[in-house]
N, CA and C atoms as a LAMMPS dump frame, in Angstrom:
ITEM: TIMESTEP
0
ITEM: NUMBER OF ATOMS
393
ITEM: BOX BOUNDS ff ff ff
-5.0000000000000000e+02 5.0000000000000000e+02
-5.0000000000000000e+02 5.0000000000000000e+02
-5.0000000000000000e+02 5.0000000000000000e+02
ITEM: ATOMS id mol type element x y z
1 1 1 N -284.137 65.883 47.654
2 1 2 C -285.376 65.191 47.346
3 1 3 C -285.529 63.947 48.232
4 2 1 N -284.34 63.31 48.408
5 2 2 C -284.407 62.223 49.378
6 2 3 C -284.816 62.13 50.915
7 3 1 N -284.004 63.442 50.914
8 3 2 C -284.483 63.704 52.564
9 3 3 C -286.078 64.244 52.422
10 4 1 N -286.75 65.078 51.543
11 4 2 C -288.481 65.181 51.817
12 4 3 C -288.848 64.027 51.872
13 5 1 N -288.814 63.252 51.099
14 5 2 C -289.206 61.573 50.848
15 5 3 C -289.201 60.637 52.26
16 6 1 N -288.003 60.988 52.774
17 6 2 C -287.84 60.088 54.682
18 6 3 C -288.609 60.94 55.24
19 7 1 N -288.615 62.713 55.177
20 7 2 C -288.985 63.106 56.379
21 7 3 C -290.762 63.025 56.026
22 8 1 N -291.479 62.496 55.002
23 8 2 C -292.501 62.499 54.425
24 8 3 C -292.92 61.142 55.171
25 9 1 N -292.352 59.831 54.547
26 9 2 C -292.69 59.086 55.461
27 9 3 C -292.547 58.58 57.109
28 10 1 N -291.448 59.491 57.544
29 10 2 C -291.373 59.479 58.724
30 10 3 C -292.503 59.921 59.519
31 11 1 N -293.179 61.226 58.621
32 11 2 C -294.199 61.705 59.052
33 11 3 C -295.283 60.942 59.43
34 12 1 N -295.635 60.434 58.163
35 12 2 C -296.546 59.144 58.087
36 12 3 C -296.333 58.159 58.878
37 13 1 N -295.101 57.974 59.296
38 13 2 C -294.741 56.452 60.499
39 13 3 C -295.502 57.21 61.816
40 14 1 N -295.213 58.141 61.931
41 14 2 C -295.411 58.733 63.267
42 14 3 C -296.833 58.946 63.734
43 15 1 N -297.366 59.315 62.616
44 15 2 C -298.92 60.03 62.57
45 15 3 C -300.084 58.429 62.872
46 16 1 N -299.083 57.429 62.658
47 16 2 C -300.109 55.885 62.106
48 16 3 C -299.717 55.102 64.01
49 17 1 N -298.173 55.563 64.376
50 17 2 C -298.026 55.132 65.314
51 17 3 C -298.831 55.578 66.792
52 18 1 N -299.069 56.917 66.652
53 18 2 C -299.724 57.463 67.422
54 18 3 C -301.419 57.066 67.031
55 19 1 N -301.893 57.084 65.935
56 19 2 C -303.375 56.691 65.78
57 19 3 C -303.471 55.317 66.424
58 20 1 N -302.676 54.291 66.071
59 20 2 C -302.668 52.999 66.569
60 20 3 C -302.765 52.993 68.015
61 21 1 N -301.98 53.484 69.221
62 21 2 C -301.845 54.055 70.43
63 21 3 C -303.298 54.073 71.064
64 22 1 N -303.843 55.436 70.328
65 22 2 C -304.946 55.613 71.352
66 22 3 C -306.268 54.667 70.679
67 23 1 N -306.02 54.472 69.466
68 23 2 C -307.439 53.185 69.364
69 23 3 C -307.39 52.057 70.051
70 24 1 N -306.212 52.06 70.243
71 24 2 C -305.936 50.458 70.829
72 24 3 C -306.392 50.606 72.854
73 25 1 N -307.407 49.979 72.891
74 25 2 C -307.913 50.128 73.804
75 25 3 C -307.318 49.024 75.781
76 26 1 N -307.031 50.03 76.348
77 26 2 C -306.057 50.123 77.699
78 26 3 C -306.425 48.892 78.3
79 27 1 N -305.564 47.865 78.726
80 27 2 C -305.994 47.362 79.62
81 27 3 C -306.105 47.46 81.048
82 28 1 N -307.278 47.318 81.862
83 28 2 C -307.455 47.687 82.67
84 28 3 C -307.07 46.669 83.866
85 29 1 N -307.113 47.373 85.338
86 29 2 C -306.467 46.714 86.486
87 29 3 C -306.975 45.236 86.866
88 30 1 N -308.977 45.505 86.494
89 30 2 C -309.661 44.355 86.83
90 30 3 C -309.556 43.367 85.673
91 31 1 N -309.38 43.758 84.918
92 31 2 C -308.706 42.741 83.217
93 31 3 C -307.149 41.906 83.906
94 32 1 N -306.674 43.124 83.857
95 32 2 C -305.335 42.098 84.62
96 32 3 C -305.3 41.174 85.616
97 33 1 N -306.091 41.184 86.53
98 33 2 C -306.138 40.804 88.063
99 33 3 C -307.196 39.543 87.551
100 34 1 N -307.732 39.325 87.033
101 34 2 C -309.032 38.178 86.307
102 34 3 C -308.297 37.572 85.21
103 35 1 N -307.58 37.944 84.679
104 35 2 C -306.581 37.663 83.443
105 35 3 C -305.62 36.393 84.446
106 36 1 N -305.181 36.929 85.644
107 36 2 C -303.59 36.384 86.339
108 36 3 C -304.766 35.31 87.436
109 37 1 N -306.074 35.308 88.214
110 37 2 C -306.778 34.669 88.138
111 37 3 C -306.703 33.123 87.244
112 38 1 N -307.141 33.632 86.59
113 38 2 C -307.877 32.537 85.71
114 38 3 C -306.758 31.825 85.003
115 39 1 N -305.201 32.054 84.913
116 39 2 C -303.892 31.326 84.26
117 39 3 C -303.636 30.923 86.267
118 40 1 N -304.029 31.121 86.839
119 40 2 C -303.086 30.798 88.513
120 40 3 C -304.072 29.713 88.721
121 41 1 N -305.649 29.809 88.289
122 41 2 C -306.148 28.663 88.445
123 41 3 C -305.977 27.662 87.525
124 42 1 N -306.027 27.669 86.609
125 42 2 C -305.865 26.274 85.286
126 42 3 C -304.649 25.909 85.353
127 43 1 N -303.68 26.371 85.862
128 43 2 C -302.103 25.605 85.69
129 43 3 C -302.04 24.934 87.33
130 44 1 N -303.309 25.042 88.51
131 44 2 C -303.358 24.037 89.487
132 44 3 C -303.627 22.295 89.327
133 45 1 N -303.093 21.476 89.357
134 45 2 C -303.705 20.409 89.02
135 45 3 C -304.752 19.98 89.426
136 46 1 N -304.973 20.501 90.783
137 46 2 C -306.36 19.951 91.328
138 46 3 C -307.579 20.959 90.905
139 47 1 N -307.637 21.273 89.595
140 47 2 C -308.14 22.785 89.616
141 47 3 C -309.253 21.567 87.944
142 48 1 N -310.495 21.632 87.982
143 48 2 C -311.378 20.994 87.418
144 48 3 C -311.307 21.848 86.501
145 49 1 N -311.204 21.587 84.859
146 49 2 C -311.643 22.375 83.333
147 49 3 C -313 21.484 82.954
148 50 1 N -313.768 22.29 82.524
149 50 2 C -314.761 21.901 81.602
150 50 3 C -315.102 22.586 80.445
151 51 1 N -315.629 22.139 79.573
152 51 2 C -315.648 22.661 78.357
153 51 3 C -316.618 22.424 77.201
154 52 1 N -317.549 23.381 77.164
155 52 2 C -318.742 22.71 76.758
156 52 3 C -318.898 23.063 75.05
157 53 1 N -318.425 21.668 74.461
158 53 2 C -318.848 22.307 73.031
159 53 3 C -319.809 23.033 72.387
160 54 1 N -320.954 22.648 72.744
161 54 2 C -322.097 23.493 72.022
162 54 3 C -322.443 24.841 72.603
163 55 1 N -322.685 25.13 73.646
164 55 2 C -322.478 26.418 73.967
165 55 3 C -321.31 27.073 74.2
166 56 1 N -320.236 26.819 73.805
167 56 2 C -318.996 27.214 73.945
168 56 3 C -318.401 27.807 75.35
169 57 1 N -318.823 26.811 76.469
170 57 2 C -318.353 27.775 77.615
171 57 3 C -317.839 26.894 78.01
172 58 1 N -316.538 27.754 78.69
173 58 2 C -315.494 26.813 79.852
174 58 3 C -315.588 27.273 81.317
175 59 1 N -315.511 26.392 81.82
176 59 2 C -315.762 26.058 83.506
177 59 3 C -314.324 25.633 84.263
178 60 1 N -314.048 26.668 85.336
179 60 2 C -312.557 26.292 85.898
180 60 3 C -313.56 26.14 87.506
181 61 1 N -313.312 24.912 87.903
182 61 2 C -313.727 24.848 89.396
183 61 3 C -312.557 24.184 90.409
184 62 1 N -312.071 25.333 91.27
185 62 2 C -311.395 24.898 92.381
186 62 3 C -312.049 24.762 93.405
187 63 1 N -311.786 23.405 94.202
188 63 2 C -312.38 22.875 95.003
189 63 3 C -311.777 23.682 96.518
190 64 1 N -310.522 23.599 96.255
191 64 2 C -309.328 23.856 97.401
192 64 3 C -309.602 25.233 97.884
193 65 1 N -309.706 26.376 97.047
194 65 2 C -309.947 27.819 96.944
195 65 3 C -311.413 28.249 96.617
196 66 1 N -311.676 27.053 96.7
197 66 2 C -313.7 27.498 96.456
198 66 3 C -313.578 28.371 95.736
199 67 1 N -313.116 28.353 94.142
200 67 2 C -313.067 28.943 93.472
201 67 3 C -314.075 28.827 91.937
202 68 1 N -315.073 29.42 91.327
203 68 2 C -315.528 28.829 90.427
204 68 3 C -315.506 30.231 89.135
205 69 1 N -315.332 29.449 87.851
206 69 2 C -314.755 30.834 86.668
207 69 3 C -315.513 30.208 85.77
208 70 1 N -316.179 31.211 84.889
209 70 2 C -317.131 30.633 84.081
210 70 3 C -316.606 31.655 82.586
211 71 1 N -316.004 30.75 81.548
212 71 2 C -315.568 31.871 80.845
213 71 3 C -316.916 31.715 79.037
214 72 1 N -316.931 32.823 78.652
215 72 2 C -318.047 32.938 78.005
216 72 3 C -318.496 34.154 76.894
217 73 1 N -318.194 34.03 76.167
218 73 2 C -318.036 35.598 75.27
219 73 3 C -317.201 36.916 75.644
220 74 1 N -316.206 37.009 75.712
221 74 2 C -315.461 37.435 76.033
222 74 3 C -315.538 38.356 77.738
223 75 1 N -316.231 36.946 78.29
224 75 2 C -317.04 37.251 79.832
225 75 3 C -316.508 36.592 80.513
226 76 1 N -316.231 37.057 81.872
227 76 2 C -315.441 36.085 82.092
228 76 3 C -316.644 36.2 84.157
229 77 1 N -317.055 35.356 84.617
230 77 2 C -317.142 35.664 86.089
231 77 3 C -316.782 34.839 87.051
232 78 1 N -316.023 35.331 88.016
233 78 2 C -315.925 34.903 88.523
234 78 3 C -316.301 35.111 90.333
235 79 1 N -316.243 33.583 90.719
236 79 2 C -317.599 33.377 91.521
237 79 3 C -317.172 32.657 93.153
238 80 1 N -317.447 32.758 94.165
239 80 2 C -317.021 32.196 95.351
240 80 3 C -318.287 32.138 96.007
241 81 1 N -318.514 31.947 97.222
242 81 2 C -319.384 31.639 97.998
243 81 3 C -320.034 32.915 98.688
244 82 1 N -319.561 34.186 98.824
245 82 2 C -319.011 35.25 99.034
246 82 3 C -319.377 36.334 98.329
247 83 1 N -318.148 36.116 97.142
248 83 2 C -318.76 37.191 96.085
249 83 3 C -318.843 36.48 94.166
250 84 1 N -319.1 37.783 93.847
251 84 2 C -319.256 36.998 92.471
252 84 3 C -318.481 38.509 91.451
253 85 1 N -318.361 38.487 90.768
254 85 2 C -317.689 39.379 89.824
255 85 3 C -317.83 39.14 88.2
256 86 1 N -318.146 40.21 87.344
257 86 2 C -318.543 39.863 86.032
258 86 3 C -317.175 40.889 85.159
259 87 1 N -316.367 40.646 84.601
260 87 2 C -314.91 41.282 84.152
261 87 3 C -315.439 40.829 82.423
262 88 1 N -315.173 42.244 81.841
263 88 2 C -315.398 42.042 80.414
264 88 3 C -314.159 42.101 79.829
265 89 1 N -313.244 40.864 78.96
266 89 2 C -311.901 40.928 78.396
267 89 3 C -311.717 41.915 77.147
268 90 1 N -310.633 42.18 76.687
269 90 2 C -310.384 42.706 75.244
270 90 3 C -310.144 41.384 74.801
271 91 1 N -309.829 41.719 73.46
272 91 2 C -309.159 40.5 72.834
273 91 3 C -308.323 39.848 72.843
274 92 1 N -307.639 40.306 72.817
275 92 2 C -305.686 40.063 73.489
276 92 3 C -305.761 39.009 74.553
277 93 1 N -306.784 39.835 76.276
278 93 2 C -306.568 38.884 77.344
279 93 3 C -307.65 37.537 77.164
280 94 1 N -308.392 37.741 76.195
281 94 2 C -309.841 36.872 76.132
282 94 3 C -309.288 35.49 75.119
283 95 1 N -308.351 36.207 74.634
284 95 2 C -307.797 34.915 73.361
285 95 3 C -306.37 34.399 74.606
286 96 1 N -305.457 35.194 75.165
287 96 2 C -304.867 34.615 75.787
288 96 3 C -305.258 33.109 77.078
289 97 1 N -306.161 33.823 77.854
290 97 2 C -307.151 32.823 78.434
291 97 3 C -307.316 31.833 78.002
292 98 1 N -308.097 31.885 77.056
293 98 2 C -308.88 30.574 76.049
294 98 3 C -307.795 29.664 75.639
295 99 1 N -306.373 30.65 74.775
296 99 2 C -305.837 29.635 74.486
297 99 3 C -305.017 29.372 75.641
298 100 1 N -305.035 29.634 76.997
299 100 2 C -304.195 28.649 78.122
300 100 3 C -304.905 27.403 78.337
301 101 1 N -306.159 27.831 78.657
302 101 2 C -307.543 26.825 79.155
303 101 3 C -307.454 25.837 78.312
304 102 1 N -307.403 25.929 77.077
305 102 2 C -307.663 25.162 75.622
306 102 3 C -306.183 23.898 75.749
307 103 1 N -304.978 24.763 75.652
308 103 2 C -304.105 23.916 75.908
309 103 3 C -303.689 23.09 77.071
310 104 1 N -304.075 23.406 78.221
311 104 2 C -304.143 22.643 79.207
312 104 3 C -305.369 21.6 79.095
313 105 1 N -306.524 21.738 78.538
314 105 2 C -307.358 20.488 78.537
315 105 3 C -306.864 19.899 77.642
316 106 1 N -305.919 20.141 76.382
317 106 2 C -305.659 19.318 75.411
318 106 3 C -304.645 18.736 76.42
319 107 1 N -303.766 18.973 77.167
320 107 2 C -302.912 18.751 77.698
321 107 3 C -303.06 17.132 78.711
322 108 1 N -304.255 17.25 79.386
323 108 2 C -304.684 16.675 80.317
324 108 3 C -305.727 15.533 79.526
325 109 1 N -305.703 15.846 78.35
326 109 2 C -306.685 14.95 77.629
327 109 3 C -305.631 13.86 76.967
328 110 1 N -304.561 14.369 76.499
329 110 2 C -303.236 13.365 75.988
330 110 3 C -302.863 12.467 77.318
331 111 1 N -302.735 13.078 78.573
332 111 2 C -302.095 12.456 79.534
333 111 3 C -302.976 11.308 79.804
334 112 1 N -304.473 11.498 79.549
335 112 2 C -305.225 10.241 80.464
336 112 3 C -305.603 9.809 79.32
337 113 1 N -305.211 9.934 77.806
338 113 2 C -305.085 8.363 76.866
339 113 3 C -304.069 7.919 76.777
340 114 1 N -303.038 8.252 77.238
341 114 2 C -301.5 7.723 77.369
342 114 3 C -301.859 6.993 78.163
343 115 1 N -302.317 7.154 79.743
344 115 2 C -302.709 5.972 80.69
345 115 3 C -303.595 5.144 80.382
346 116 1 N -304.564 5.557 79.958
347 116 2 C -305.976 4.431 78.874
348 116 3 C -304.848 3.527 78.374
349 117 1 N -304.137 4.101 77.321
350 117 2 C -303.838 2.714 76.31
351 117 3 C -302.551 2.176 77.242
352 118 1 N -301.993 2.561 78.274
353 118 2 C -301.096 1.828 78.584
354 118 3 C -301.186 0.745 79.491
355 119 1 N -302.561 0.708 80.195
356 119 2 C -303.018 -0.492 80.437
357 119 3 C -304.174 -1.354 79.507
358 120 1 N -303.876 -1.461 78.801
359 120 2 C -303.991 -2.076 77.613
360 120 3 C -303.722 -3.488 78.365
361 121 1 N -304.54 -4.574 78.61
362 121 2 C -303.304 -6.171 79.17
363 121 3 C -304.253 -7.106 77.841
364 122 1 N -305.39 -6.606 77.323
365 122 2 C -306.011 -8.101 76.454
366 122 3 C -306.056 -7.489 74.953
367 123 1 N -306.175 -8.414 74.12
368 123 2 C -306.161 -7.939 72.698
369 123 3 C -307.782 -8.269 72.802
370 124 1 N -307.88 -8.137 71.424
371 124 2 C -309.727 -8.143 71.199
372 124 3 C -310.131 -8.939 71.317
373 125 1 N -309.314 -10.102 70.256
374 125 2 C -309.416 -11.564 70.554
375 125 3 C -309.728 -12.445 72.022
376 126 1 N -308.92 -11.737 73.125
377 126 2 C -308.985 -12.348 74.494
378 126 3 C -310.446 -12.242 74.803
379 127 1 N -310.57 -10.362 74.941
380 127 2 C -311.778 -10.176 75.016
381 127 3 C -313.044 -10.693 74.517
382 128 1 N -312.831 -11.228 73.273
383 128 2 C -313.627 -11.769 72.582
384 128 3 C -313.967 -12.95 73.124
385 129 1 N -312.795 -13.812 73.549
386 129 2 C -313.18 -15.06 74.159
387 129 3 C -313.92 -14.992 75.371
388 130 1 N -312.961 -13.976 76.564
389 130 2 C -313.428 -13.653 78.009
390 130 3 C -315.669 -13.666 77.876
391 131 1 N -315.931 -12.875 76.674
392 131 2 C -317.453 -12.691 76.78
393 131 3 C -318.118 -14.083 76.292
């Protein structure tokens, strides 16, 4: 009885592993290649993030590589002088993206209030007087 019971749910492991497989949809060459893009540009330092709250779009502009990436509902294009390209993400590479982009502006946003407050030289008071 034990062994119908494993080979019952084994069945079931197998039948769910394979359904999972083919729903789960392939990533493709131009997904990858726009995916490795867009993490090779945001981890450049000289490489501009923008990030627009209300319409929710982020902007990667390299100056160096005349490079410009406009990311946007799970849209991603990217753009040169040259050519232009429109790459539609899955979820996986569209959330990976976002959250690189996301953490590198948080990243770069800590670094230049660390320098803000560390030249800090007057209290309020000074200021207060200085006006």
């Amino acid at each position: 009885m034990k062994q119908i019971i494993h080979k019952l749910k084994r069945l079931i492991q197998k039948q769910y592993i394979k359904f999972y497989r083919s729903s789960t949809p392939k990533i493709t060459t131009y997904e990858k290649d726009c995916v490795s893009i867009c993490e090779k540009l945001i981890k450049k330092n000289e490489t501009v993030l923008l990030l627009t709250p209300i319409s929710n779009k982020r902007y990667i502009k390299n100056e160096e590589d005349q490079i410009f990436v406009i990311l946007e509902n799970y849209s991603v294009k990217i753009i040169n002088h040259v050519y232009s390209y429109t790459v539609i993400l899955g979820d996986n590479s569209w959330n990976s993206v976002v959250t690189l982009f996301d953490s590198e502006v948080e990243s770069r946003r800590n670094k230049f209030e660390k320098e803000i407050t560390s030249n800090i030289k007057y209290s309020i008071k000074k200021i207060l007087e200085k006006i």
